[in-house]
NUMAR-136876 format. One record per residue (C-alpha): x, y, z; residue number from 1. Coordinates in nm, 3 decimals, always signed. Layout:
N
<atom u="X" v="Y" w="Z" seq="NUM"/>
...
***
This chain:
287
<atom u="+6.804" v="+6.578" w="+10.885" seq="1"/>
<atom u="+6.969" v="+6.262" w="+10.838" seq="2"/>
<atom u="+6.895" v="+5.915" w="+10.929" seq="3"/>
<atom u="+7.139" v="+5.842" w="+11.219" seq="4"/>
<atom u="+7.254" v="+5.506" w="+11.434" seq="5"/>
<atom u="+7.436" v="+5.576" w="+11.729" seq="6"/>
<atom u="+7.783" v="+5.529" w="+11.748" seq="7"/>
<atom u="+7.807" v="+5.139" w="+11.813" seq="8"/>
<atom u="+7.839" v="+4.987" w="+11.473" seq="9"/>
<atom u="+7.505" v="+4.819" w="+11.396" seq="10"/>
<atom u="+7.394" v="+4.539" w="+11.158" seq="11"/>
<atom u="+7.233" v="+4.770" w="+10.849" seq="12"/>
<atom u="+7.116" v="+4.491" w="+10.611" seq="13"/>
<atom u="+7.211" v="+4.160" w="+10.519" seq="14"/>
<atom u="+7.187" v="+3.999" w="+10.171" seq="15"/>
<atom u="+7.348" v="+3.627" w="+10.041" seq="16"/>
<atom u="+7.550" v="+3.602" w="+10.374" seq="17"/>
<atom u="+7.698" v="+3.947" w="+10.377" seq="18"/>
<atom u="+7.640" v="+4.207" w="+10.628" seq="19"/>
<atom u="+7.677" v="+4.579" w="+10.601" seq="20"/>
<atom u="+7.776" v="+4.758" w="+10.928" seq="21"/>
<atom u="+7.767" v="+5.156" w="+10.955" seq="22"/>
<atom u="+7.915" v="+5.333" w="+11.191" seq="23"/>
<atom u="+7.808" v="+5.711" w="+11.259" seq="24"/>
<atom u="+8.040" v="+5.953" w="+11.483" seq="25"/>
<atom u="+7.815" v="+6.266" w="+11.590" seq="26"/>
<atom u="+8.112" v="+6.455" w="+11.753" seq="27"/>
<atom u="+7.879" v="+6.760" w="+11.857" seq="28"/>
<atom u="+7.624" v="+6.550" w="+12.004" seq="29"/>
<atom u="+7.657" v="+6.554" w="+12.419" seq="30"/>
<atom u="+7.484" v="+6.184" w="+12.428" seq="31"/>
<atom u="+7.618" v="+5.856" w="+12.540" seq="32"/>
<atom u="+7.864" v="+5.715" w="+12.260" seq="33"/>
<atom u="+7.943" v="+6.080" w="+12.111" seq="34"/>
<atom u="+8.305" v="+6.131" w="+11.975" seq="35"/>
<atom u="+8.566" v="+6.326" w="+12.165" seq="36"/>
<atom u="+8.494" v="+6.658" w="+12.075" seq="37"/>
<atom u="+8.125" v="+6.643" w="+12.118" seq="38"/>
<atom u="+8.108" v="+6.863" w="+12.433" seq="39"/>
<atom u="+8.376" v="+7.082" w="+12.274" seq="40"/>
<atom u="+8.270" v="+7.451" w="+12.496" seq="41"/>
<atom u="+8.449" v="+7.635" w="+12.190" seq="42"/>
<atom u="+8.159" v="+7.571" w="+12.002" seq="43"/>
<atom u="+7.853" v="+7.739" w="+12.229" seq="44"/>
<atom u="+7.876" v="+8.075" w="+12.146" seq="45"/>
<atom u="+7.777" v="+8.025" w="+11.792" seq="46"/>
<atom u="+7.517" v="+7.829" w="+11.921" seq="47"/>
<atom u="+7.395" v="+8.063" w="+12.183" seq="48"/>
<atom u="+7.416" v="+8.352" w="+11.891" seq="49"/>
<atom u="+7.217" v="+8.105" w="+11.630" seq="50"/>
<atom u="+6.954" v="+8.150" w="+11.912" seq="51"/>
<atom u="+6.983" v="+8.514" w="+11.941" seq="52"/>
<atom u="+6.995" v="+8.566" w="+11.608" seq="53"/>
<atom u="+6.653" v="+8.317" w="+11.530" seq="54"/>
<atom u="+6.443" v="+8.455" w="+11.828" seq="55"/>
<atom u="+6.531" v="+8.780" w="+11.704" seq="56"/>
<atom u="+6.430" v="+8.717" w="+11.356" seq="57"/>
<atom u="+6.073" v="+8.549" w="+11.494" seq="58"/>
<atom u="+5.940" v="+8.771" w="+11.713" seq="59"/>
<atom u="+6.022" v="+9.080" w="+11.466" seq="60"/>
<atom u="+5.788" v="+8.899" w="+11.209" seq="61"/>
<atom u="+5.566" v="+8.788" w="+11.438" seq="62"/>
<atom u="+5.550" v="+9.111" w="+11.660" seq="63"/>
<atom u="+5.584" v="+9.285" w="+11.369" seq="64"/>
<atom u="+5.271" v="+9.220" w="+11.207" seq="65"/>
<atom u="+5.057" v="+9.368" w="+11.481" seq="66"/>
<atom u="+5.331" v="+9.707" w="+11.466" seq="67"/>
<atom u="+5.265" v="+9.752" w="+11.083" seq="68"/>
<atom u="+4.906" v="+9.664" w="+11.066" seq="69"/>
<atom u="+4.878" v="+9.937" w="+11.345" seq="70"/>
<atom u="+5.130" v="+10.207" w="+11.154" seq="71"/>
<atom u="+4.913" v="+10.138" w="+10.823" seq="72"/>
<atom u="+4.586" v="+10.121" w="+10.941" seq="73"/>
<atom u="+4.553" v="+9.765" w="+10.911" seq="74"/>
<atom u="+4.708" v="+9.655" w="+10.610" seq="75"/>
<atom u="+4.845" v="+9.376" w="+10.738" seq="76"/>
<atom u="+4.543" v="+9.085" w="+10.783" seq="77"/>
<atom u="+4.526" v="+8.813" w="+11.048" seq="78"/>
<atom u="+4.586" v="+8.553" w="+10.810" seq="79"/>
<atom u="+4.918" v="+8.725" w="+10.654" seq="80"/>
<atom u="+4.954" v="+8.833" w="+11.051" seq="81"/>
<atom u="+4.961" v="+8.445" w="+11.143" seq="82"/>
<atom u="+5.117" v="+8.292" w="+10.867" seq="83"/>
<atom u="+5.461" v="+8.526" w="+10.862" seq="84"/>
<atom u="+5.589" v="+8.383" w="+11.178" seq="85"/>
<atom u="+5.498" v="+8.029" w="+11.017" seq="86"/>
<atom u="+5.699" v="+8.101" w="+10.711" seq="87"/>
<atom u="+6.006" v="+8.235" w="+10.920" seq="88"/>
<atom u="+6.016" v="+7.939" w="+11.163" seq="89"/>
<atom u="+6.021" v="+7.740" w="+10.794" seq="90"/>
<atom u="+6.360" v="+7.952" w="+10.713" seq="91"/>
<atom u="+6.559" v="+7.991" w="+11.076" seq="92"/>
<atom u="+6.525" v="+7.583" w="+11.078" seq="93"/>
<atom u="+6.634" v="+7.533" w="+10.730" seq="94"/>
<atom u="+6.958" v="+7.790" w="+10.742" seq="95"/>
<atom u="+7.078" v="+7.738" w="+11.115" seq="96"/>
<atom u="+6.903" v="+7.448" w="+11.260" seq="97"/>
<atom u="+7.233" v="+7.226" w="+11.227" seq="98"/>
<atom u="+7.381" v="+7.491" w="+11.455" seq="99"/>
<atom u="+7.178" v="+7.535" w="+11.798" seq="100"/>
<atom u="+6.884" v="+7.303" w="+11.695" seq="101"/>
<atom u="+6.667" v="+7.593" w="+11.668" seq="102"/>
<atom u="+6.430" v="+7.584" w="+11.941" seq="103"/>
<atom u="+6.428" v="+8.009" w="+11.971" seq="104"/>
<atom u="+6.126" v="+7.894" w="+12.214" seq="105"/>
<atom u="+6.158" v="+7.843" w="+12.611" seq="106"/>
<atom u="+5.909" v="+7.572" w="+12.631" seq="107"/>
<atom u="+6.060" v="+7.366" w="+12.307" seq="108"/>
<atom u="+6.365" v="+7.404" w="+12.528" seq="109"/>
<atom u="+6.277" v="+7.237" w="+12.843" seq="110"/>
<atom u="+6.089" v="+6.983" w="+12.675" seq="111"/>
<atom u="+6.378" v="+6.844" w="+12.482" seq="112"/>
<atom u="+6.587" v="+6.874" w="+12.814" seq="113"/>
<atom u="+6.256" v="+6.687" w="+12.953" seq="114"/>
<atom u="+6.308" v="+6.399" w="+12.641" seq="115"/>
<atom u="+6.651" v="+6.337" w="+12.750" seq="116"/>
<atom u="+6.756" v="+6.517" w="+12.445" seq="117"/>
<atom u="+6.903" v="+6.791" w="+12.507" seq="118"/>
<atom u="+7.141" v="+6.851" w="+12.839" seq="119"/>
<atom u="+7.012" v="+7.024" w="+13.091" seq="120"/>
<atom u="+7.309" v="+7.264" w="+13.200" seq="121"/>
<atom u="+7.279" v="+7.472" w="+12.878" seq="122"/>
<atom u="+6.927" v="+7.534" w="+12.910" seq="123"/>
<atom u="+7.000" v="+7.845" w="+13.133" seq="124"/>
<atom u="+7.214" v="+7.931" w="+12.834" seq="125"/>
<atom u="+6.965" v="+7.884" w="+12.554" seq="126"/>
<atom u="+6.644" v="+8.028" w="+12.788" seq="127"/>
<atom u="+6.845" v="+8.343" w="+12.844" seq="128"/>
<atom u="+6.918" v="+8.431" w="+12.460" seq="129"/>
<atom u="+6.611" v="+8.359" w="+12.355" seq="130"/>
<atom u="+6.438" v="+8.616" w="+12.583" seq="131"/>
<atom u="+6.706" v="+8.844" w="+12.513" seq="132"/>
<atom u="+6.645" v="+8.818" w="+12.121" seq="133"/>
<atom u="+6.265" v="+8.874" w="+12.154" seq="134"/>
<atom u="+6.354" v="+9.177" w="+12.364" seq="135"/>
<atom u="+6.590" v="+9.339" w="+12.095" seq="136"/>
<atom u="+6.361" v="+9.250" w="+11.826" seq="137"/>
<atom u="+6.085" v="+9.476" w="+12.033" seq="138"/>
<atom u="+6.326" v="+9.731" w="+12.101" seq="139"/>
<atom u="+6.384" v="+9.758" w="+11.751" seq="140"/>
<atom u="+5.997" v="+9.814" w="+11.665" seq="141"/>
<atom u="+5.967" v="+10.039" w="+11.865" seq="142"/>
<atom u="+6.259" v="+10.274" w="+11.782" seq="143"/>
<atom u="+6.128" v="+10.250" w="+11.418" seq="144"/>
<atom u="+5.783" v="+10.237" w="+11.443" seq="145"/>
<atom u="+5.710" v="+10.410" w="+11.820" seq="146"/>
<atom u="+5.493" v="+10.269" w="+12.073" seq="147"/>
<atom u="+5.195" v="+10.159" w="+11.892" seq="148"/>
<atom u="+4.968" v="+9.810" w="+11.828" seq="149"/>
<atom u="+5.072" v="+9.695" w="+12.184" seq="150"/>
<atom u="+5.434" v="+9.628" w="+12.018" seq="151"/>
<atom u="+5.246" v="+9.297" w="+11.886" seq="152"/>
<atom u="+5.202" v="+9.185" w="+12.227" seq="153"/>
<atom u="+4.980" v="+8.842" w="+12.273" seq="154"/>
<atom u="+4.708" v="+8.935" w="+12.516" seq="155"/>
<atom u="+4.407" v="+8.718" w="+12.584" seq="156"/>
<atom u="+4.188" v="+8.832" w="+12.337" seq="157"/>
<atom u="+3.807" v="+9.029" w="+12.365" seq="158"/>
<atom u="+3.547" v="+8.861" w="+12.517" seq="159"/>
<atom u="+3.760" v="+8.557" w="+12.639" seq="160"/>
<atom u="+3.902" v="+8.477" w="+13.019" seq="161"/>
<atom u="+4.272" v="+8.467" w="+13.056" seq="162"/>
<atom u="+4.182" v="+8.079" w="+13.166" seq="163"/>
<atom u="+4.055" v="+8.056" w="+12.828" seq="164"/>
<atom u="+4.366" v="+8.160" w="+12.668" seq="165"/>
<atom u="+4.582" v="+7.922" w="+12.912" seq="166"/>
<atom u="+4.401" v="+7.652" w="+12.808" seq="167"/>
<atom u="+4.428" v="+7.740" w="+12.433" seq="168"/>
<atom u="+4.812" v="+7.777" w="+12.453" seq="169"/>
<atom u="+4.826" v="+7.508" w="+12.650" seq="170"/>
<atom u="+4.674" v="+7.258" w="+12.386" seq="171"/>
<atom u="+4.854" v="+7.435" w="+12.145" seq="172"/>
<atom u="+5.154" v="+7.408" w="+12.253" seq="173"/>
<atom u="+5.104" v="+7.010" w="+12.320" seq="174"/>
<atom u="+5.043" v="+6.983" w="+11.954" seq="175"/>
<atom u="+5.382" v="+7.203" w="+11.835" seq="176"/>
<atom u="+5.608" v="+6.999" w="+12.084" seq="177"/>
<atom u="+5.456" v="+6.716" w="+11.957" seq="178"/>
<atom u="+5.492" v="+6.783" w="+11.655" seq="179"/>
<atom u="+5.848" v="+6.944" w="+11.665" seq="180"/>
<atom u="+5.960" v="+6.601" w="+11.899" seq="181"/>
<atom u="+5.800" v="+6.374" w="+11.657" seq="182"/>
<atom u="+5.962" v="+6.496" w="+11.365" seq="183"/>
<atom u="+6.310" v="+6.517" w="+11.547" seq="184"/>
<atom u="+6.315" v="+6.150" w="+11.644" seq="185"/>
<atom u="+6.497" v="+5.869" w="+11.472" seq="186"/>
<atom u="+6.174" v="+5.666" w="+11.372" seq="187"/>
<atom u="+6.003" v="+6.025" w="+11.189" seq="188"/>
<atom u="+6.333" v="+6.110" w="+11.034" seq="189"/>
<atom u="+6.231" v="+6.358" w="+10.745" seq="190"/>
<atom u="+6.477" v="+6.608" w="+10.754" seq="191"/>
<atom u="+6.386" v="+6.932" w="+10.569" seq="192"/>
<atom u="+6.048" v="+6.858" w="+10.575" seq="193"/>
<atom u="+6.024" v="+6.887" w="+10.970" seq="194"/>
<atom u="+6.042" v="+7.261" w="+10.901" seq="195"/>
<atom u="+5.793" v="+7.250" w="+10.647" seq="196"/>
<atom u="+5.542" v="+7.040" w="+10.960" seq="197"/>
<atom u="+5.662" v="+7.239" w="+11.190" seq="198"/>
<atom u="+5.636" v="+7.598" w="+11.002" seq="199"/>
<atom u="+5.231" v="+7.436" w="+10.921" seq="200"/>
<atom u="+5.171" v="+7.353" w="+11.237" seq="201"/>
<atom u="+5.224" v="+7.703" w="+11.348" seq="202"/>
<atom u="+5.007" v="+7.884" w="+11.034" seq="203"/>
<atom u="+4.739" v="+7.604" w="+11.123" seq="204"/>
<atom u="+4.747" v="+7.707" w="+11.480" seq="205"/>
<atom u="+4.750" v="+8.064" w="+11.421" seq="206"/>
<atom u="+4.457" v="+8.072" w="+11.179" seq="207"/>
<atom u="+4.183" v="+7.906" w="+11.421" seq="208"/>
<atom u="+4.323" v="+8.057" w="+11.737" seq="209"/>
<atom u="+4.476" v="+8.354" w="+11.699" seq="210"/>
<atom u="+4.137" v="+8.569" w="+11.834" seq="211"/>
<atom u="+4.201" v="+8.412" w="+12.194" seq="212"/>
<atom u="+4.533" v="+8.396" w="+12.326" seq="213"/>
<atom u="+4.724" v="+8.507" w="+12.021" seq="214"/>
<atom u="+4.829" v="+8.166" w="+11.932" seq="215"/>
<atom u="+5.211" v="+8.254" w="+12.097" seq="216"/>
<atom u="+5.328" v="+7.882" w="+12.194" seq="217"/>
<atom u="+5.649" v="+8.081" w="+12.328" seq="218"/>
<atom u="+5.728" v="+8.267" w="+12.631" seq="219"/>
<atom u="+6.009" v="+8.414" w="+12.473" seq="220"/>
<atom u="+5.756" v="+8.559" w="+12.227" seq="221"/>
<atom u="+5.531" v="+8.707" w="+12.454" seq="222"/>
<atom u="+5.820" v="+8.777" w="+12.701" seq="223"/>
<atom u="+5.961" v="+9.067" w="+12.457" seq="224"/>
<atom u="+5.639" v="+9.264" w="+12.415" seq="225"/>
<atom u="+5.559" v="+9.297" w="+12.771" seq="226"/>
<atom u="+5.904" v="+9.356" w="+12.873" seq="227"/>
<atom u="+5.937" v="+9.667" w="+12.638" seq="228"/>
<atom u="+5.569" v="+9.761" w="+12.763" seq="229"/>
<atom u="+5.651" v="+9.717" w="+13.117" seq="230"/>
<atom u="+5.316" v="+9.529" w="+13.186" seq="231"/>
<atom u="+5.304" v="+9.138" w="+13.275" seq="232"/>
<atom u="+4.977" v="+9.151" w="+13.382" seq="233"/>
<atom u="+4.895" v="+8.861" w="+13.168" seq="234"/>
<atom u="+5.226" v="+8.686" w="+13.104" seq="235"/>
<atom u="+5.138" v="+8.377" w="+13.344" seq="236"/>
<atom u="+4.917" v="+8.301" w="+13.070" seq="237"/>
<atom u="+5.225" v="+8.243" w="+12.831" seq="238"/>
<atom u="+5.405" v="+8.114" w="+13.080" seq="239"/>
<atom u="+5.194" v="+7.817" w="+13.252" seq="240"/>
<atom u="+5.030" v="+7.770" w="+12.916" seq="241"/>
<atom u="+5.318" v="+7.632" w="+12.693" seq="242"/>
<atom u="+5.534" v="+7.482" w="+12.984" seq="243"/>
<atom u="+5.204" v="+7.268" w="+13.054" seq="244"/>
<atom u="+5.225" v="+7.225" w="+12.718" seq="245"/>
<atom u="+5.540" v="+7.106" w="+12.614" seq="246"/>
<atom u="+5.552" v="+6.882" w="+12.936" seq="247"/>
<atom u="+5.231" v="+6.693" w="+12.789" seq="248"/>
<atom u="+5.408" v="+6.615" w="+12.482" seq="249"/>
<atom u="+5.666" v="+6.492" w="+12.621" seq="250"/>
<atom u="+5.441" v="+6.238" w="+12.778" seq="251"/>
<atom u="+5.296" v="+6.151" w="+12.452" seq="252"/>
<atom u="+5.634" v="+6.131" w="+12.289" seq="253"/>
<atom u="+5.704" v="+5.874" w="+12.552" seq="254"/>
<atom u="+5.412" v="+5.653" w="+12.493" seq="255"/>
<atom u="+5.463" v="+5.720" w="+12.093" seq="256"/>
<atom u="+5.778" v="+5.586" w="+12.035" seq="257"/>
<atom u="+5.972" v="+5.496" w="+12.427" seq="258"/>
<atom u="+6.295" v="+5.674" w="+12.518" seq="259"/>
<atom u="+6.474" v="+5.926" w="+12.320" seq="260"/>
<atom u="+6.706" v="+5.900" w="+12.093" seq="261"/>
<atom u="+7.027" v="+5.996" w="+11.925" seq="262"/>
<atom u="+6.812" v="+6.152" w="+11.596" seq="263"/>
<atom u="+6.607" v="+6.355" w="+11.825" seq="264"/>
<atom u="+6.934" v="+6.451" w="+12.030" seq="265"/>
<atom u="+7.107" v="+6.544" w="+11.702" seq="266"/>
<atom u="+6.804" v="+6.725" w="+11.603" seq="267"/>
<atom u="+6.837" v="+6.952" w="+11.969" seq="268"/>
<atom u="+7.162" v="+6.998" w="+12.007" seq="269"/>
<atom u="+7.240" v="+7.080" w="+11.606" seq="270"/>
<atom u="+7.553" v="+6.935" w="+11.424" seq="271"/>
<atom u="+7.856" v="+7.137" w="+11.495" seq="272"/>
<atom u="+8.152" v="+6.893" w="+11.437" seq="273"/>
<atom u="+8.232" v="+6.596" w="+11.235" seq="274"/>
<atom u="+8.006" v="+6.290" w="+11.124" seq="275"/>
<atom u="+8.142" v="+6.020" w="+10.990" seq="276"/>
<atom u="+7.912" v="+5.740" w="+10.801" seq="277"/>
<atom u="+8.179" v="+5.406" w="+10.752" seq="278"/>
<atom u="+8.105" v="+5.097" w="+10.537" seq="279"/>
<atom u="+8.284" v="+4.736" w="+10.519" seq="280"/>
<atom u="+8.390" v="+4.884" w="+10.174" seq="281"/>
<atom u="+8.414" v="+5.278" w="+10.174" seq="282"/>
<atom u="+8.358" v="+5.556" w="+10.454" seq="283"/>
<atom u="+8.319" v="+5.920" w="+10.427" seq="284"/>
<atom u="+8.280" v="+6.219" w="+10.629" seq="285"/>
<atom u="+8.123" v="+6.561" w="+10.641" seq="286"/>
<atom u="+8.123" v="+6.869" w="+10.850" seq="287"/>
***
């Protein structure tokens, strides 16, 4: 991620008298101020398929783990269980996170729509892919590996309430939106290493909480499992959990550091398009 002013040209420093202005055009970006191709439509199917493609990718790894620990008679640990989805969430940001923004999550979603942003007439777009990736993904365990380990299904775990697991997603999923929006915003711009917080965040989350609700923080996650199963008897849990969730952090982002702005908007909506950095002396562009 890099550091970004919005399009108005803005004092950057000023030494002996002089003063540097940059100007940076985020043509992809649907904010205030964007360039003329920002809201270019030709550009949302690769968008809606880097969603597809990333949800897809998640919820094999992490549905996965409970499908092959079950097929090998539990060769595959918790920890390696928990920490494979971590590690994935690490690569889908890094490779196609300047294309769709990666959110390949329903309630990361509708919080950044919540921010400000991300626009909220392709969330329908984004909410449906994503659910329809964690389907396929189960599909495809189960044509290879048959109906076994629940299909990695999150389920409120032995010996605790489904209230219990709401509340642990919930919390949960406060401190990945938080995390995710915090890292996305203009004053915590660290590009590549938000996947690396982001990816920990999720291991962390896993390791200490995985026993009660499954630690899914997505209902696009949970969504597949149950859908392939035919049995939502416990899918409010995912559901209520991380909306709750996200919606708190979005409060806390608020009170953290104001209004949104155009770094965490680049960081949702990905970088499709030109962006052009200018200079008093030079100025250069990249796509």
């Amino acid at each position: 991620m890099l550091p970004v002013m919005s399009d108005a040209t803005r004092p950057a420093a000023a030494t002996g008298g002089q003063r540097t202005t940059v100007t940076r055009r985020l043509l992809a970006l649907e904010v205030p101020g964007g360039g003329p191709d920002f809201d270019d439509p030709r550009h949302e199917w690769r968008r809606l398929f880097s969603e597809l493609f990333g949800t897809f990718l998640l919820v094999l790894v992490g549905a996965g783990g409970g499908v092959v620990g079950a097929a090998s008679h539990g060769a595959i640990e918790r920890g390696a269980a928990v920490t494979a989805p971590a590690l994935m969430v690490m690569a889908i940001i890094l490779f196609m996170g300047a294309v769709s923004g990666a959110h390949l999550n329903p309630a990361v979603s509708i919080a950044f729509a919540v921010r400000g942003d991300f626009p909220w007439r392709r969330v329908p777009g984004y909410l449906v892919t994503q659910l329809a990736g964690a389907s396929l993904a189960c599909l495809v365990l189960r044509a290879l590996f048959g109906k076994i380990g629940m299909l990695g299904a999150t389920e409120p775990g032995a010996g605790f309430t489904d209230t219990q697991a709401m509340w642990v997603e919930l919390l949960l999923t406060a401190g990945l939106v938080s995390v995710i929006l915090g890292t996305a915003s203009r004053a915590q711009n660290v590009g590549a290493m938000s996947a690396i917080a982001v990816g920990g965040y999720i291991a962390l989350a896993g390791l200490w909480s995985s026993p009660v609700s499954g630690a899914s923080m997505n209902p696009a996650r949970s969504f597949g499992p149950d859908l392939v199963l035919g049995d939502f008897s416990n899918y409010w849990v995912y559901i209520v959990g991380p909306l709750a969730g996200g919606a708190i952090a979005v409060f806390f982002a608020w009170v953290l550091r104001g209004r949104a702005d155009i770094g965490g908007a680049e960081a949702a909506q990905g970088r499709l398009g030109v962006i052009s950095v200018q200079t008093d002396e030079t100025s250069t562009s990249s796509t």
